[in-house]
mmCIF file of the protein (N, C-alpha, C, O) and its ligand, coordinates in Angstrom:
data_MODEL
# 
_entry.id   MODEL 
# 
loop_
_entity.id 
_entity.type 
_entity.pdbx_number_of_molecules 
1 polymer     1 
2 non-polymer 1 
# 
_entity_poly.entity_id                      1 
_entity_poly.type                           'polypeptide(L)' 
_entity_poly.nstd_linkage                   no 
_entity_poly.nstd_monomer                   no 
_entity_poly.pdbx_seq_one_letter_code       
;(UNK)(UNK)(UNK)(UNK)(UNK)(UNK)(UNK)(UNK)(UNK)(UNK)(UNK)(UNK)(UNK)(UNK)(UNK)(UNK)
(UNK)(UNK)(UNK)(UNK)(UNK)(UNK)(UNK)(UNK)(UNK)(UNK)(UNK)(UNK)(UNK)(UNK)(UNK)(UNK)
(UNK)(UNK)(UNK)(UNK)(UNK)(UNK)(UNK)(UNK)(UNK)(UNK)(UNK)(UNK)
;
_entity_poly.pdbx_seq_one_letter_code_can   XXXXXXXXXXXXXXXXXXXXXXXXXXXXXXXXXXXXXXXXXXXX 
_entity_poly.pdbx_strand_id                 A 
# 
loop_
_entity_poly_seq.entity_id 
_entity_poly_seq.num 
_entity_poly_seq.mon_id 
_entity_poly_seq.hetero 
1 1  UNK n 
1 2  UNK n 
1 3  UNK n 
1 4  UNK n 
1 5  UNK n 
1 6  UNK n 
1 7  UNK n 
1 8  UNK n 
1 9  UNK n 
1 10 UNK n 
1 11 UNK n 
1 12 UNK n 
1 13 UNK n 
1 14 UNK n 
1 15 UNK n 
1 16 UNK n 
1 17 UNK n 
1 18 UNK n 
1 19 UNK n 
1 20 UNK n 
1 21 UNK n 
1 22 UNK n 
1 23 UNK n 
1 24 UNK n 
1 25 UNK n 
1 26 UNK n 
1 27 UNK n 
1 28 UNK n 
1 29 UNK n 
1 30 UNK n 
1 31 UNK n 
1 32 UNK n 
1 33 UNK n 
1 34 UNK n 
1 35 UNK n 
1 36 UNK n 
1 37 UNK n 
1 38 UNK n 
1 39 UNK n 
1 40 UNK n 
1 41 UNK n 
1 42 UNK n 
1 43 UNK n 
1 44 UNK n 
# 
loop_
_struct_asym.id 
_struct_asym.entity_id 
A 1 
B 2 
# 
loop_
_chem_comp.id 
_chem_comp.type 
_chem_comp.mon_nstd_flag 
UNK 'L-peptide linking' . 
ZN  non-polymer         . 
# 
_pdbx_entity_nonpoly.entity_id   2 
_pdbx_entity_nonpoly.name        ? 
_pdbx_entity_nonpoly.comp_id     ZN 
# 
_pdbx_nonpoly_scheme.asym_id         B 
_pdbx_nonpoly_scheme.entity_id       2 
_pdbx_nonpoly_scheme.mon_id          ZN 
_pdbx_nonpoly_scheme.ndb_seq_num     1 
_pdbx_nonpoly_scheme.pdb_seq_num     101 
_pdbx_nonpoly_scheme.auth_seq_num    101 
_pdbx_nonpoly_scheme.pdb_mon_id      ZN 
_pdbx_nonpoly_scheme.auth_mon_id     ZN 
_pdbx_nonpoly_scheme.pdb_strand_id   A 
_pdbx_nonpoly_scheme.pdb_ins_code    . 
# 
loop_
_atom_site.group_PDB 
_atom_site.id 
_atom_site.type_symbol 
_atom_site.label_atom_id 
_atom_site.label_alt_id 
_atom_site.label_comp_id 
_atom_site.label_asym_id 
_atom_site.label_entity_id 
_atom_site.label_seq_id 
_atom_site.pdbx_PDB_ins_code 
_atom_site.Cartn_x 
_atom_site.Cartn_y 
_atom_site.Cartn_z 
_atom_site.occupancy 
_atom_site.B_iso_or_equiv 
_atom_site.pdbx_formal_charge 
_atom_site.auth_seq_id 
_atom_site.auth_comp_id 
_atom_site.auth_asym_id 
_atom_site.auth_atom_id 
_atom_site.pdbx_PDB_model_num 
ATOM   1   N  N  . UNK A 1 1  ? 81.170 100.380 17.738  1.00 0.00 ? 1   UNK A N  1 
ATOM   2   C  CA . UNK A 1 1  ? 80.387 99.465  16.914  1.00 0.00 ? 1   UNK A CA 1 
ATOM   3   C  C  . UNK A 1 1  ? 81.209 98.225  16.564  1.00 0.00 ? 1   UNK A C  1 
ATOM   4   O  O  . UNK A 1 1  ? 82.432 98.177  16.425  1.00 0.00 ? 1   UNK A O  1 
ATOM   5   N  N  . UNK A 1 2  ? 80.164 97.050  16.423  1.00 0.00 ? 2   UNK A N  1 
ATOM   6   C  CA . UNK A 1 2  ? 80.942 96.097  16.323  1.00 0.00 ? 2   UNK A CA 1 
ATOM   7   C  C  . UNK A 1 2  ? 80.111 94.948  14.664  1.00 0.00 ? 2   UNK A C  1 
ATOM   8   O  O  . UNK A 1 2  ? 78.954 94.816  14.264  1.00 0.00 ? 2   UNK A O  1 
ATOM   9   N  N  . UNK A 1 3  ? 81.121 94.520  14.305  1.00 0.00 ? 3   UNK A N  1 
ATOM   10  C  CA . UNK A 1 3  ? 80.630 93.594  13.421  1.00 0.00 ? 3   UNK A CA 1 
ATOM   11  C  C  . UNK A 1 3  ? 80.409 91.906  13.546  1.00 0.00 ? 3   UNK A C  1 
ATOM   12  O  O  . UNK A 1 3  ? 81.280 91.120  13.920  1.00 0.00 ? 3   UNK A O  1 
ATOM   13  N  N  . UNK A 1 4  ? 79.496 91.675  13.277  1.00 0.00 ? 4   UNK A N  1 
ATOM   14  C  CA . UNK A 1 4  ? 79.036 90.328  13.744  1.00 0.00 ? 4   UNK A CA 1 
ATOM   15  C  C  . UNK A 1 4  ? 79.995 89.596  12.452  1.00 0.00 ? 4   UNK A C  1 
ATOM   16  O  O  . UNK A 1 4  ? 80.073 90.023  11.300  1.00 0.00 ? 4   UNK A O  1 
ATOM   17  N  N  . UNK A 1 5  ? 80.682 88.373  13.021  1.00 0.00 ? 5   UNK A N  1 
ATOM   18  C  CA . UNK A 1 5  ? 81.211 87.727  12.541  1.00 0.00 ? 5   UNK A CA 1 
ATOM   19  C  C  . UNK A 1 5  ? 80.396 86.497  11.765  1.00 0.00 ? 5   UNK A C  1 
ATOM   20  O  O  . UNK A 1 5  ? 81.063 85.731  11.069  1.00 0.00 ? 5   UNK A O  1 
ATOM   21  N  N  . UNK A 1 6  ? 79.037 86.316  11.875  1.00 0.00 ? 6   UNK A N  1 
ATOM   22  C  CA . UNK A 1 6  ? 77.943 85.393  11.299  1.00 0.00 ? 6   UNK A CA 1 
ATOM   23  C  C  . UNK A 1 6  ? 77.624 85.799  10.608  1.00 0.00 ? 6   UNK A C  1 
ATOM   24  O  O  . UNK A 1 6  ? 77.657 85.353  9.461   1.00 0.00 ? 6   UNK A O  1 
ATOM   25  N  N  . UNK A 1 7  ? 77.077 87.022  11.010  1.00 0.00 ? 7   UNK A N  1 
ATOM   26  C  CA . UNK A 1 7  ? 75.822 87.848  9.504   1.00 0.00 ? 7   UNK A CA 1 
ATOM   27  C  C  . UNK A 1 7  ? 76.344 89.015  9.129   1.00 0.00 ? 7   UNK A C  1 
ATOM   28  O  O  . UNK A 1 7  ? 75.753 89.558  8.196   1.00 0.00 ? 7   UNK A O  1 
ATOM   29  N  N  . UNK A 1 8  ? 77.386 89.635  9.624   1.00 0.00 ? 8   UNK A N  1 
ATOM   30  C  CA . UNK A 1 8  ? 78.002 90.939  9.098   1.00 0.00 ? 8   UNK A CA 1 
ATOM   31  C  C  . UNK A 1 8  ? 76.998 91.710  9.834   1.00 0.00 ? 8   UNK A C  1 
ATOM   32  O  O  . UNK A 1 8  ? 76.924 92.726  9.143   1.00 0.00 ? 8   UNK A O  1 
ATOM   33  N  N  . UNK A 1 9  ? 76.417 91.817  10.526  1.00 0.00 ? 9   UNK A N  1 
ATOM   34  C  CA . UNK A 1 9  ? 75.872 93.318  10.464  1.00 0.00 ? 9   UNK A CA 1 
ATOM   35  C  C  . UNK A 1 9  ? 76.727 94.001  11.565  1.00 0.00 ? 9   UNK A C  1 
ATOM   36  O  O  . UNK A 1 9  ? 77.639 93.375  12.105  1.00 0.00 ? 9   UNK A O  1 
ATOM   37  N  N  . UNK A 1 10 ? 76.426 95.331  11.910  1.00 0.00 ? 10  UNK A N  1 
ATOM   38  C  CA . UNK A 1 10 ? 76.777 95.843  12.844  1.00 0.00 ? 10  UNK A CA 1 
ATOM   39  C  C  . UNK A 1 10 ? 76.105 96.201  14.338  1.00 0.00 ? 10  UNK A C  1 
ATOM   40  O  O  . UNK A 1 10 ? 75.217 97.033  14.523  1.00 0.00 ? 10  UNK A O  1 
ATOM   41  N  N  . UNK A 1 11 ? 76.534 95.645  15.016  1.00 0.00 ? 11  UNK A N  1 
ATOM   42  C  CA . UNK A 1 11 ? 75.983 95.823  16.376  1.00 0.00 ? 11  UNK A CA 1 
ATOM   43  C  C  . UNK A 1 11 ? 76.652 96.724  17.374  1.00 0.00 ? 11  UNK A C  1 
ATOM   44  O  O  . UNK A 1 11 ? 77.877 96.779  17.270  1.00 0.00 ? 11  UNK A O  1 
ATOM   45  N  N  . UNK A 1 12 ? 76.138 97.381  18.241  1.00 0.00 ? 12  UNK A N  1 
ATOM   46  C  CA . UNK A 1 12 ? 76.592 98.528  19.293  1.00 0.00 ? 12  UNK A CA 1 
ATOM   47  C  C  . UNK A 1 12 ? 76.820 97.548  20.505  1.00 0.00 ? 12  UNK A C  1 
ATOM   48  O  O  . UNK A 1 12 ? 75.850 97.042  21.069  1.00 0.00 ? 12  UNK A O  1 
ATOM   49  N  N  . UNK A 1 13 ? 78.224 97.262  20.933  1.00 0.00 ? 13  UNK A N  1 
ATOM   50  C  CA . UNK A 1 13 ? 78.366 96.448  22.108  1.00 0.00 ? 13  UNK A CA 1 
ATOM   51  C  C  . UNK A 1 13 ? 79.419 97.784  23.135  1.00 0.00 ? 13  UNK A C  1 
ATOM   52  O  O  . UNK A 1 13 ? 79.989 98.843  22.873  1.00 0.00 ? 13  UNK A O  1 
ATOM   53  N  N  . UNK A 1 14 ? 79.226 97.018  24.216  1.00 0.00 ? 14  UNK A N  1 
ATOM   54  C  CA . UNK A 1 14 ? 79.786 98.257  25.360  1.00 0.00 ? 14  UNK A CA 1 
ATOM   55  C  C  . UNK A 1 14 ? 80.289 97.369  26.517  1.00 0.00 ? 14  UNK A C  1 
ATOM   56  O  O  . UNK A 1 14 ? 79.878 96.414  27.175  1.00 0.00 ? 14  UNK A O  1 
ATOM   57  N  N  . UNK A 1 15 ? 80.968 97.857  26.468  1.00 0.00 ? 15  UNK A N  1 
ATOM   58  C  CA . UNK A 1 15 ? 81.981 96.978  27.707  1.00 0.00 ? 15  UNK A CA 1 
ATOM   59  C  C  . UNK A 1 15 ? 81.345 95.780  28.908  1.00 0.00 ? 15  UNK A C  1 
ATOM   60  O  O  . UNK A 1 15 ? 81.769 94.827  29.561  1.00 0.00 ? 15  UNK A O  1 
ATOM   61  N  N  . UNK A 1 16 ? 80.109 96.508  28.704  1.00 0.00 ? 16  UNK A N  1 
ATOM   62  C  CA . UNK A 1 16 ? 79.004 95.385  29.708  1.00 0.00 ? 16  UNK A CA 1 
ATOM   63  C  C  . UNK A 1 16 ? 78.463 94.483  29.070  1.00 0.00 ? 16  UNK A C  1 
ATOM   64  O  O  . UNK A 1 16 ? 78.395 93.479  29.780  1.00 0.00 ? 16  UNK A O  1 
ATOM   65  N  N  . UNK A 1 17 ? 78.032 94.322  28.064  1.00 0.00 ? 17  UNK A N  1 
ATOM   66  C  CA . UNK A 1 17 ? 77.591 93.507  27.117  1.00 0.00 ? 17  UNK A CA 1 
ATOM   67  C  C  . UNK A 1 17 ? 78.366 92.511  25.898  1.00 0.00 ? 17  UNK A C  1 
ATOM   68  O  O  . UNK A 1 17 ? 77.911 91.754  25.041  1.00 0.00 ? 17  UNK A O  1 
ATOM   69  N  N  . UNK A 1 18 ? 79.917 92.968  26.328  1.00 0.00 ? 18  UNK A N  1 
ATOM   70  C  CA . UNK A 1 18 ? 80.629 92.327  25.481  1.00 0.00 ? 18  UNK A CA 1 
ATOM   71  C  C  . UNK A 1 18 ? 80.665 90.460  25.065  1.00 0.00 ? 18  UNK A C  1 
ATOM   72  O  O  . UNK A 1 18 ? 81.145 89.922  24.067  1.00 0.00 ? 18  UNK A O  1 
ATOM   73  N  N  . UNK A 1 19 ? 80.026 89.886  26.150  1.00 0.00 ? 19  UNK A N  1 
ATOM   74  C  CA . UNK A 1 19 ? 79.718 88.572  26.537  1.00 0.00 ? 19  UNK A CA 1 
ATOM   75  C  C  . UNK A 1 19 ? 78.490 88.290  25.558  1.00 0.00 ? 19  UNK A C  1 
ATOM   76  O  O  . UNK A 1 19 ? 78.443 87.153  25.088  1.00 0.00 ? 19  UNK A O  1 
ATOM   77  N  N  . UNK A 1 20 ? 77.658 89.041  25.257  1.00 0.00 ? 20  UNK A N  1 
ATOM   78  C  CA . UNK A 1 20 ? 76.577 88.878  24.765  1.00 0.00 ? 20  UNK A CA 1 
ATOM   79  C  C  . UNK A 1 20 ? 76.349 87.913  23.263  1.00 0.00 ? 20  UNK A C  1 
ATOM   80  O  O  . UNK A 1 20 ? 77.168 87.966  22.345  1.00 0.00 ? 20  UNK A O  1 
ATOM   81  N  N  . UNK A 1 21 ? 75.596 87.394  23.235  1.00 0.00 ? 21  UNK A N  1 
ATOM   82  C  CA . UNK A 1 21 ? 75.661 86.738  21.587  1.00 0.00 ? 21  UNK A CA 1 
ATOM   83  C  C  . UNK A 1 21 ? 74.843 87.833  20.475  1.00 0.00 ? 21  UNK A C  1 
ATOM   84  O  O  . UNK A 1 21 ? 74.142 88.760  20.881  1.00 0.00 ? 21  UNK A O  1 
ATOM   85  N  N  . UNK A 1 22 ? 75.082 87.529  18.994  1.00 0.00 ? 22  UNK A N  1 
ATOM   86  C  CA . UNK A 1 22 ? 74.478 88.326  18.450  1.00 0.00 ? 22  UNK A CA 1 
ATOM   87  C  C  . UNK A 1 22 ? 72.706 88.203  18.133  1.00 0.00 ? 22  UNK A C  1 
ATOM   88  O  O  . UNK A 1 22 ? 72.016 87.217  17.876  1.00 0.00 ? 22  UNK A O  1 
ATOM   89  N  N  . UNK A 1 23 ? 72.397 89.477  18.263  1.00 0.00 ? 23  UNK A N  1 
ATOM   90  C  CA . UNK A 1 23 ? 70.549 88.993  18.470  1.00 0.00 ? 23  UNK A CA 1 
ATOM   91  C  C  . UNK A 1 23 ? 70.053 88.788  17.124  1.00 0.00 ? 23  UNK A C  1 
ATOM   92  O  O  . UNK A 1 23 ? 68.949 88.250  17.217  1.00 0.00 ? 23  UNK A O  1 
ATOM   93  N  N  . UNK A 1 24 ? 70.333 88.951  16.078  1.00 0.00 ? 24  UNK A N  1 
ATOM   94  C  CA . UNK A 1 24 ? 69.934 88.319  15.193  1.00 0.00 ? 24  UNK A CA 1 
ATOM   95  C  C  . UNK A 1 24 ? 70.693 86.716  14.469  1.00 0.00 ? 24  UNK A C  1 
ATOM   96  O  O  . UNK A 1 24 ? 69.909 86.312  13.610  1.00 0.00 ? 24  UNK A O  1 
ATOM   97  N  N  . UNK A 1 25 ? 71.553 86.055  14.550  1.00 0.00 ? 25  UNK A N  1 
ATOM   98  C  CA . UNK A 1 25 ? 72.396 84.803  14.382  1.00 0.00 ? 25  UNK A CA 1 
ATOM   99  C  C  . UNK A 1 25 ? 72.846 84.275  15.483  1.00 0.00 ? 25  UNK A C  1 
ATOM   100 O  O  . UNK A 1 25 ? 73.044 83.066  15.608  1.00 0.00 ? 25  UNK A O  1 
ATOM   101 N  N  . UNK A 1 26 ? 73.047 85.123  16.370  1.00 0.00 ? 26  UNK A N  1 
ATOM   102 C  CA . UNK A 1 26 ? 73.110 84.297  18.157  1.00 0.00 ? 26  UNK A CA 1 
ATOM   103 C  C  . UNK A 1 26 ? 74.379 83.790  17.700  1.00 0.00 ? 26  UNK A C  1 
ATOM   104 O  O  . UNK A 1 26 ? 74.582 82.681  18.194  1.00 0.00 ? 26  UNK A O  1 
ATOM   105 N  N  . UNK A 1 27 ? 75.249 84.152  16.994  1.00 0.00 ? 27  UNK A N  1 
ATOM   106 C  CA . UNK A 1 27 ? 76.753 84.088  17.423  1.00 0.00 ? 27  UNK A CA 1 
ATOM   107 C  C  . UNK A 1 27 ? 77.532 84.925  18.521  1.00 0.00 ? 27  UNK A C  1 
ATOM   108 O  O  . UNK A 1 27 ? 77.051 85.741  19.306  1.00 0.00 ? 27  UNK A O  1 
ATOM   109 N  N  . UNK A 1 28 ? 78.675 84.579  18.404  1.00 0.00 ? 28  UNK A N  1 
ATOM   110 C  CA . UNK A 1 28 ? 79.389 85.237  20.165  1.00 0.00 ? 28  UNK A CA 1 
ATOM   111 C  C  . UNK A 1 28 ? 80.893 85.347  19.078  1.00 0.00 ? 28  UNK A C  1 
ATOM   112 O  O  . UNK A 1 28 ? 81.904 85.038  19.709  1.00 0.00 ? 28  UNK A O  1 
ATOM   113 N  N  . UNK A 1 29 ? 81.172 85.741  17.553  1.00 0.00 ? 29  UNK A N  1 
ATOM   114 C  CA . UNK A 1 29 ? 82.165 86.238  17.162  1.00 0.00 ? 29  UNK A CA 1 
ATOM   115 C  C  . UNK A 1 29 ? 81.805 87.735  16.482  1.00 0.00 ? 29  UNK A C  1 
ATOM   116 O  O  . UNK A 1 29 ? 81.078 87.990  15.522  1.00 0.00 ? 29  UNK A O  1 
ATOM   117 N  N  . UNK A 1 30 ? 82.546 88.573  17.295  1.00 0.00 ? 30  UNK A N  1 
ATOM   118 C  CA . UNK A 1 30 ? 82.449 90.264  16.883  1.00 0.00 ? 30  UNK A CA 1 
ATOM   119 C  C  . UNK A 1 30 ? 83.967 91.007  16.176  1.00 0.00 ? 30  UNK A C  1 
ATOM   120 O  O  . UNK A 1 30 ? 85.130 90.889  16.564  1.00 0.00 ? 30  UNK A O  1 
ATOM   121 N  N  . UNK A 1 31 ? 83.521 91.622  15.254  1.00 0.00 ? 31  UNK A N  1 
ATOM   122 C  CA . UNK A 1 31 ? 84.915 92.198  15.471  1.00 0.00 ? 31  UNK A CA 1 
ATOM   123 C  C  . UNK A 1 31 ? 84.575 93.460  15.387  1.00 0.00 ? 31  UNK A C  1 
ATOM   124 O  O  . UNK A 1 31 ? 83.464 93.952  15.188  1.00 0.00 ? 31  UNK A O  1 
ATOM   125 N  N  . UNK A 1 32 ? 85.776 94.046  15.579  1.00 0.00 ? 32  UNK A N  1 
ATOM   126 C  CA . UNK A 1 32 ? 85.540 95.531  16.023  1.00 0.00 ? 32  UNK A CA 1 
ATOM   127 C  C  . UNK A 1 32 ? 85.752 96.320  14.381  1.00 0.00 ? 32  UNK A C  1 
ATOM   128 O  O  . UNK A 1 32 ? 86.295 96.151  13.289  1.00 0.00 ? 32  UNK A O  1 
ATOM   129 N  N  . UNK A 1 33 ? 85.125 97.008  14.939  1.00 0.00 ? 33  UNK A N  1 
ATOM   130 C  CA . UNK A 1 33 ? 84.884 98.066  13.473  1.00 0.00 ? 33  UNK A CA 1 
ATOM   131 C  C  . UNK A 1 33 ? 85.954 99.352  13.621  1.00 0.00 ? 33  UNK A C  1 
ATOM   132 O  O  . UNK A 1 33 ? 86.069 100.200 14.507  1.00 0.00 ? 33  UNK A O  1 
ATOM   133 N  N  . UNK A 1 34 ? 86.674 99.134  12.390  1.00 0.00 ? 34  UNK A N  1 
ATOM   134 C  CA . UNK A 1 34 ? 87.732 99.980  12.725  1.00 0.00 ? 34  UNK A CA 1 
ATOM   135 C  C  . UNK A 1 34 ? 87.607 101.302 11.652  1.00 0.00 ? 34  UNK A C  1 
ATOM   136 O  O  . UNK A 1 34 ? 87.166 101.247 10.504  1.00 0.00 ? 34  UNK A O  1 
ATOM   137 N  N  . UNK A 1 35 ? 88.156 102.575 12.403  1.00 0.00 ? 35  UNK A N  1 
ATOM   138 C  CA . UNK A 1 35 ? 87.906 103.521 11.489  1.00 0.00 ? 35  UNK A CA 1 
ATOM   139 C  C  . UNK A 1 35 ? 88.213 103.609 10.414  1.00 0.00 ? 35  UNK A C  1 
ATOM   140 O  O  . UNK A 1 35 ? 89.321 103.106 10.229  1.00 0.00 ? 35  UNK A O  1 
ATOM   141 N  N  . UNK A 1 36 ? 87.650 104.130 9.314   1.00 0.00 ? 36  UNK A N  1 
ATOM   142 C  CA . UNK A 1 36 ? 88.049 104.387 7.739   1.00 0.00 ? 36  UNK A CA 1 
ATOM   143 C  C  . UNK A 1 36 ? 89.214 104.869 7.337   1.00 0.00 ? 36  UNK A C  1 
ATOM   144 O  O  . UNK A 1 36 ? 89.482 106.051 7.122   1.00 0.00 ? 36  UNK A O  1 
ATOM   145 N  N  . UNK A 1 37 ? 90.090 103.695 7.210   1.00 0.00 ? 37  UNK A N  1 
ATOM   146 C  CA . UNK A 1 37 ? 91.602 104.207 6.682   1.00 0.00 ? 37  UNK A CA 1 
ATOM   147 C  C  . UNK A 1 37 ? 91.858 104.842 5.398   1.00 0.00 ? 37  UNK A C  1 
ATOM   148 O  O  . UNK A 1 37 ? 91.405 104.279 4.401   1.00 0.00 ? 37  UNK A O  1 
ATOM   149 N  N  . UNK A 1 38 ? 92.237 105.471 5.320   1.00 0.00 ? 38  UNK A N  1 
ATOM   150 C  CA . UNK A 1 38 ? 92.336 106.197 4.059   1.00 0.00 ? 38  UNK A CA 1 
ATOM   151 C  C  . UNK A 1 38 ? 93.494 105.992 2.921   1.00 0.00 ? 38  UNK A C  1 
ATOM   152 O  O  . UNK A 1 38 ? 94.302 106.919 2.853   1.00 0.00 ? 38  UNK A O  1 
ATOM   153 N  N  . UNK A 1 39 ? 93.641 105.122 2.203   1.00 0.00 ? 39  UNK A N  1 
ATOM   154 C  CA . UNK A 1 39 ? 94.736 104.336 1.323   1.00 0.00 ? 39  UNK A CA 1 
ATOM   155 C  C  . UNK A 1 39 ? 95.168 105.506 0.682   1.00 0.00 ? 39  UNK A C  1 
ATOM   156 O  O  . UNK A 1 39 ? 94.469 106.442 0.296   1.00 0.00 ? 39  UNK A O  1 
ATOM   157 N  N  . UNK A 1 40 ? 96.512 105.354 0.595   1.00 0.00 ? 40  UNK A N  1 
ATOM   158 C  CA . UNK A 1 40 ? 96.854 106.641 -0.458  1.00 0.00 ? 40  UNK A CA 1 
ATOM   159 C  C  . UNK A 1 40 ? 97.337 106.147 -1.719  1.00 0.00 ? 40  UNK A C  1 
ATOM   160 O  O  . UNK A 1 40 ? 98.414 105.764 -2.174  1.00 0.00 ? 40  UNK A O  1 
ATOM   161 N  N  . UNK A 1 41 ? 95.555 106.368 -2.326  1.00 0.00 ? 41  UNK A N  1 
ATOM   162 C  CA . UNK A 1 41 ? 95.718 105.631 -3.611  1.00 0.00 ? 41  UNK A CA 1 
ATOM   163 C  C  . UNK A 1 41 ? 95.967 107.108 -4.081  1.00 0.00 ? 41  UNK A C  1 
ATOM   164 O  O  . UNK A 1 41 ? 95.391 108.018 -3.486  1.00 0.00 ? 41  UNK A O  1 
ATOM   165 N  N  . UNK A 1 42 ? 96.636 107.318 -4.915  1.00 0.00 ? 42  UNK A N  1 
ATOM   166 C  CA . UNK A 1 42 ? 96.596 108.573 -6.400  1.00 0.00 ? 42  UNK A CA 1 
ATOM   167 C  C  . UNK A 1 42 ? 96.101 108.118 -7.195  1.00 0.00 ? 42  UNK A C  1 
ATOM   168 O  O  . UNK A 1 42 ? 96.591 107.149 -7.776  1.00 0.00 ? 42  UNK A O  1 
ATOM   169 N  N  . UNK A 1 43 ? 94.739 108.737 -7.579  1.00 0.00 ? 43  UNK A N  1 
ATOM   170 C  CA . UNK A 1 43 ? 94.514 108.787 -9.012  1.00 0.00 ? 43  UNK A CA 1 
ATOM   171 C  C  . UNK A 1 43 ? 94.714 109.673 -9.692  1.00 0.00 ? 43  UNK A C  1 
ATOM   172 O  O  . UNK A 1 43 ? 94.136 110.734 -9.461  1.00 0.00 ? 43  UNK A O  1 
ATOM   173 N  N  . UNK A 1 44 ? 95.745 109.534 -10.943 1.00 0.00 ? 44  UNK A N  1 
ATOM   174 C  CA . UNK A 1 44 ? 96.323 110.713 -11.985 1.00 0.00 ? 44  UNK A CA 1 
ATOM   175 C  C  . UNK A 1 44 ? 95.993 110.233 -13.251 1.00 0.00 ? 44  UNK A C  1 
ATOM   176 O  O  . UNK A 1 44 ? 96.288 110.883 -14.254 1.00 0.00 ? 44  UNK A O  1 
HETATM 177 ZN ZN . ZN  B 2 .  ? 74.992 87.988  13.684  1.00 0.00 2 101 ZN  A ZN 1 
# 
């Protein structure tokens, strides 16, 4: 999954389609959605 760099949303791009613009803002900046890091906050 990828995040549109115009409108934020998230879009499903795949190696074939990476060229593609986004279909709702028709931008061509994505970034990649990276997994949920987990901060090691402590709360005490
Ligand atoms: Zn967009």
């Amino acid at each position: 999954m990828y995040t549109c760099g115009g409108c934020g949303r998230s879009i499903e791009l795949s190696q074939s389609n990476l060229g593609i613009r986004c279909t709702y803002c028709n931008k061509k900046v994505f970034y990649k959605e990276r997994p949920t890091i987990a901060k090691s906050l402590e709360a005490r």
